[in-house]
PLY file of the C-alpha trace (Angstrom):
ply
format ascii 1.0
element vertex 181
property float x
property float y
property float z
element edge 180
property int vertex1
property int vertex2
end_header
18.20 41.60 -11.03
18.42 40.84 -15.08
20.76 37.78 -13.71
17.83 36.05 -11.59
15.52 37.05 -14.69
17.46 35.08 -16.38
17.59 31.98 -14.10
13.43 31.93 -13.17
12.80 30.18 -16.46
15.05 27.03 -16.50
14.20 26.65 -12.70
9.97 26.90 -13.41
10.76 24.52 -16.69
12.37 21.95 -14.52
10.26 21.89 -11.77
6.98 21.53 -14.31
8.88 18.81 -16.08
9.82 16.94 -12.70
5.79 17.90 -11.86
4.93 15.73 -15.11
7.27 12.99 -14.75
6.00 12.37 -11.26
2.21 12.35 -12.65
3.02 9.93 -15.45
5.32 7.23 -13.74
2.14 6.87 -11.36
1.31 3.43 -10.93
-2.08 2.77 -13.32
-3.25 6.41 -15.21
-6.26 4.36 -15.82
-7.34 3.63 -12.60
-9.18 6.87 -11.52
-11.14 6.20 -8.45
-14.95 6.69 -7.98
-16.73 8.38 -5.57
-18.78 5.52 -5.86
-16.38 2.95 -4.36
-18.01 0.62 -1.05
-21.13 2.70 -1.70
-24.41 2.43 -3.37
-24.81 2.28 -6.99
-26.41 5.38 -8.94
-29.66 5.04 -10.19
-29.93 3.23 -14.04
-31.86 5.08 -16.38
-35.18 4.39 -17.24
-35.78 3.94 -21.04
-34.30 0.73 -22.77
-34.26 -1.05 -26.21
-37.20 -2.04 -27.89
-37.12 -6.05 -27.95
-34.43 -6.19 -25.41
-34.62 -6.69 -21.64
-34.74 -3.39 -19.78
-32.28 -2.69 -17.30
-33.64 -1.93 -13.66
-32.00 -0.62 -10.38
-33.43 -4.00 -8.80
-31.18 -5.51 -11.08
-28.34 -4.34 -9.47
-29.38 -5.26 -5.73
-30.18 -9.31 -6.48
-27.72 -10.65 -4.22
-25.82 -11.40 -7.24
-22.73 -9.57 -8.57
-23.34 -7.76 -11.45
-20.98 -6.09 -14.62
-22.53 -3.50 -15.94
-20.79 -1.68 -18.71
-21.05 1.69 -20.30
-20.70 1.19 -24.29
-21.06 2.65 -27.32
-21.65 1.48 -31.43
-19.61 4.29 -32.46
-16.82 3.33 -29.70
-13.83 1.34 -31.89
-12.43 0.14 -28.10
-16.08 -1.17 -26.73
-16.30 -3.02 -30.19
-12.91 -4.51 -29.32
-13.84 -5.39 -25.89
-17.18 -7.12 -27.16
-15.65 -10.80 -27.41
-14.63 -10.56 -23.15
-18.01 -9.39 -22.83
-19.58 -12.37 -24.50
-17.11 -14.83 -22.73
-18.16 -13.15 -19.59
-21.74 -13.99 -20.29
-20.86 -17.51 -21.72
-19.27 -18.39 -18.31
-22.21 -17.27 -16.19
-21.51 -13.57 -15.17
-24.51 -11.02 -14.90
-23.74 -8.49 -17.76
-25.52 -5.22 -17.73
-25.04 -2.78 -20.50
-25.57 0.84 -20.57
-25.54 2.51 -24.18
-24.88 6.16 -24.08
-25.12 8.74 -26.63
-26.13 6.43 -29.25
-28.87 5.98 -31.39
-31.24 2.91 -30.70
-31.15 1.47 -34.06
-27.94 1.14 -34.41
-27.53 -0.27 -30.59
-30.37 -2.87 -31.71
-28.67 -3.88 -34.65
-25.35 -4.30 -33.30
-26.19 -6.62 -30.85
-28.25 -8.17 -33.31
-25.24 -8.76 -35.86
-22.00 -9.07 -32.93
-23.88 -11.22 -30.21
-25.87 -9.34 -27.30
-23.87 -10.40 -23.55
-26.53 -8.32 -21.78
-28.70 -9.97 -19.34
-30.77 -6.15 -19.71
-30.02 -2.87 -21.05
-30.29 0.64 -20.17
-29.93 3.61 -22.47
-28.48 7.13 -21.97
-29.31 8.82 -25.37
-28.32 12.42 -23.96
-25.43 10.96 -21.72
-27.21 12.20 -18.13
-26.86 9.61 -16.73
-23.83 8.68 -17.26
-22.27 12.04 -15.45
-24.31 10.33 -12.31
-21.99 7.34 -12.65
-19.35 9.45 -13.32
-18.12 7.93 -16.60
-16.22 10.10 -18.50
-15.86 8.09 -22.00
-17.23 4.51 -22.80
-15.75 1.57 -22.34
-16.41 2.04 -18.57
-16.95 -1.08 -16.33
-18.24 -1.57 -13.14
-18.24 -4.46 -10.90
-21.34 -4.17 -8.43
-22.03 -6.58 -5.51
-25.04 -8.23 -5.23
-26.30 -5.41 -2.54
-25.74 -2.78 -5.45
-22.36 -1.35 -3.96
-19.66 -0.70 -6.43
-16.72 -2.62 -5.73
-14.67 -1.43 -8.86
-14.95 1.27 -11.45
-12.68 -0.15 -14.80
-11.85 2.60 -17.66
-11.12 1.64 -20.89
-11.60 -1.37 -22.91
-11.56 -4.97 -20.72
-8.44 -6.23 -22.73
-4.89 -5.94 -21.81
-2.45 -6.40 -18.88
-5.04 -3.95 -17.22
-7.61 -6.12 -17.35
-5.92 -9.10 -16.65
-4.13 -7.58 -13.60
-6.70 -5.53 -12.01
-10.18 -6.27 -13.63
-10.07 -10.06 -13.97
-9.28 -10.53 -10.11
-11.77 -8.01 -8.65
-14.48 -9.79 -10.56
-12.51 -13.04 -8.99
-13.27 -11.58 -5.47
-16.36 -10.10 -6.01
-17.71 -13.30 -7.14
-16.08 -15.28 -4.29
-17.56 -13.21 -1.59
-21.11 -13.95 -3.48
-20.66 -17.41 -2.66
-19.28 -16.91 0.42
-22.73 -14.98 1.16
0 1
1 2
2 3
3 4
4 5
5 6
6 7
7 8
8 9
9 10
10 11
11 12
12 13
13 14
14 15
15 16
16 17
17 18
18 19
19 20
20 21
21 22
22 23
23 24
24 25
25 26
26 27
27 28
28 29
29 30
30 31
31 32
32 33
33 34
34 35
35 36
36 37
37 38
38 39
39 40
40 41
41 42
42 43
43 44
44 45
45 46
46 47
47 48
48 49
49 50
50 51
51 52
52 53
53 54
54 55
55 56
56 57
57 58
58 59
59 60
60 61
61 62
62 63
63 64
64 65
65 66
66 67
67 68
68 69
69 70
70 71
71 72
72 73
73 74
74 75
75 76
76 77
77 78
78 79
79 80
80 81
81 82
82 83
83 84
84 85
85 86
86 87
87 88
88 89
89 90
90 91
91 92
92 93
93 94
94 95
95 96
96 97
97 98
98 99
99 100
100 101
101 102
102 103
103 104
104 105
105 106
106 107
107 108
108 109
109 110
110 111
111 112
112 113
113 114
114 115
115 116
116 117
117 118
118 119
119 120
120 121
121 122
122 123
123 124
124 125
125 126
126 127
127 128
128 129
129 130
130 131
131 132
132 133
133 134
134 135
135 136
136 137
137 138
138 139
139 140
140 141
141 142
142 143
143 144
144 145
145 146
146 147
147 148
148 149
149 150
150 151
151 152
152 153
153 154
154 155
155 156
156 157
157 158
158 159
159 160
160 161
161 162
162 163
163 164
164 165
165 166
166 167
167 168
168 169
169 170
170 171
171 172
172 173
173 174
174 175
175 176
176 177
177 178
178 179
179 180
């Protein structure tokens, strides 16, 4: 009996260190899925920035794809992912933003200062919303079709080989099925 005592440990530590080398040689550890994926939207919240287009659920449902992004001021990776988001807007993509758990004078005077890419804006002061959405931490990015399904749900900042590899030609497809439409 003492003998098998003896053996239970190294044979539970090896099988819990096999469990975690499995998890973390899984393809992407960023790419969580969403319950949202081929289905409706959520809901956007209803209170905005003063001076600064609010953000409606009609928005979403134009016929026209739409990014809308989950961001912070006090976020160091959505500040690094602000120049893609400004490019995006430069070349003609609908960018949505959704601040959350922020205060709206510093939102207002970011975008002010770094260059707003947001066709509208939403805000989530209490982060509520965002649980609907199912965003755990900002950066988060969605890609929504124009009839307000999500066709991708992006974590973490749009930079990267991520973002090139997986980001970049969803919102490729996306917006070639728009046309297509």
């Amino acid at each position: 009996m003492a003998r098998w005592l003896m053996v239970l440990p190294p044979v539970l530590f090896a099988g819990l260190a096999g469990a975690f080398y499995f998890g973390m040689m899984n393809n992407n550890p960023n790419d969580m899925p969403t319950a949202f994926q081929d289905r409706a939207a959520p809901v956007v919240p209803v209170t905005g920035l003063a001076g600064v287009a609010q953000l409606t659920d009609a928005d979403l449902r134009t016929g026209q794809v739409t990014v809308v992004n989950f961001f912070a001021t006090w976020c160091p990776p959505c500040r690094a992912e602000h120049p893609v988001l400004l490019e995006m807007a430069a070349a003609g993509v609908r960018v949505a933003g959704i601040n959350i758990m922020d205060d709206d004078a510093k939102a207002i005077a970011y975008l002010a200062e770094d260059g707003n890419p947001f066709f509208a804006v939403a805000t989530d002061p209490q982060g509520r919303n965002r649980v609907e959405w199912g965003v755990t931490a900002p950066p988060e990015t969605f890609i929504i079709r124009g009839d307000g399904t999500v066709a991708l749900r992006f974590i973490g900042p749009l930079i990267g080989t991520d973002y090139e590899n997986r980001f970049k030609p969803a919102l490729a497809a996306a917006l070639a099925a728009e046309v297509q439409s």
